[in-house]
C-alpha positions, 0 to 999 in steps of 0.5 A: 534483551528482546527489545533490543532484538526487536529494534534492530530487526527490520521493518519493511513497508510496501506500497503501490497502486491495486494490482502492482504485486504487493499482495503476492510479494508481501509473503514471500518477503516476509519468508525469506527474511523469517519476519511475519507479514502483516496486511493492512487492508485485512485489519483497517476496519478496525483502526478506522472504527477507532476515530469514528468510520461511519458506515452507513454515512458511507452506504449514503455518499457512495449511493450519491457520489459513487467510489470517488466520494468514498475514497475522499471521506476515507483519507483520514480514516487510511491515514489513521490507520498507517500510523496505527499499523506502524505503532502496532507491527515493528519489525515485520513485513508491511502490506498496504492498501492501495490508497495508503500512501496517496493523500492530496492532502498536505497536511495529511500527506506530513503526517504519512511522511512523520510516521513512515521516517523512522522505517528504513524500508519503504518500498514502492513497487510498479511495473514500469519506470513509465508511468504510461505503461505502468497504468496500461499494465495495472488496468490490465491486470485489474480487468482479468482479475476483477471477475475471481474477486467478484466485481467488475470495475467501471471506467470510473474505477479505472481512473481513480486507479490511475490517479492512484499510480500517477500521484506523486506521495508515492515516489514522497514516500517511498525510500526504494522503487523495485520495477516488477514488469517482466520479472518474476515474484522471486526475481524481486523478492531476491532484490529486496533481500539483498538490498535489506541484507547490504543495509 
């Protein structure tokens, strides 16, 4: 009887470039549809250390090649990890990181698609329709939050964030796309709910 509970309930996944609201939307969401959320940037390391994340190797690349040599050695290890999260928290609200759902990589990009397929939702949020403008606001948003946060991102940081929001496994991915830009969270949460509820 509880597996048959567990496998009608929905499974919700939220995907999108830094700062695009999934970490503010996640919980509320999760809320309204009396499901738990789950975030995958707070349990990664640990999924990442199952096939080896090498610490120190990325202090060495980073010294060298700064964020962008990190965000390439990670593709693996951020694929790994969806696919663990996915196996691991059926029937909740899925949170993920900012550069799950991105990979250049064909057959790493397969292979995200493979373990995404049986989810029904998987939703991609931005601010805009316009790509422009919705990295003109996502910049934005990181520069005035970067200080709480304890850091303040370079011009490289910025760019790779851009790719991020621009690349095209995004829109591959994802099953819906909710704009944000002007609406409050609850404005969107009511959307998603009543597009999961007609479902």
């Amino acid at each position: 009887m509880t597996d048959t509970v567990q496998d009608t309930t929905p499974t919700v996944v939220l995907i999108g470039p830094p700062s695009t609201g999934k970490t503010t939307i996640a919980p509320i969401l999760a809320k309204r549809l009396g499901l738990e959320h789950v975030s995958l940037d707070d349990l990664r390391w640990a999924y990442y250390d199952e096939i080896g994340f090498d610490h120190e190797h990325v202090a060495t690349i980073a010294q060298k090649g700064g964020f962008k040599a990190v965000y390439q050695y990670s593709k693996p290890f951020e694929l790994h990890a969806l696919e663990r999260v996915l196996e691991d928290h059926k029937g909740k609200v899925i949170e993920l990181g900012g550069g799950h759902s991105v990979y250049e990589d064909e057959a790493l990009l397969e292979r995200a698609r493979l373990a995404l397929f049986p989810v029904s939702y998987v939703v991609l949020l931005m601010p805009s329709s316009d790509l422009d403008e919705s990295c003109r606001v996502l910049r934005a948003r990181t520069i005035q939050k970067a200080p709480s946060e304890g850091w303040e991102p370079s011009e490289s940081d910025l760019k790779l964030f851009d790719h991020l929001a621009r690349h095209p496994s995004n829109r591959f991915l994802a099953k819906q796309v909710v704009y944000t830009l002007g609406r409050t969270p609850d404005e969107v949460v009511t959307q998603l709910a009543h597009v999961i509820a007609e479902s």
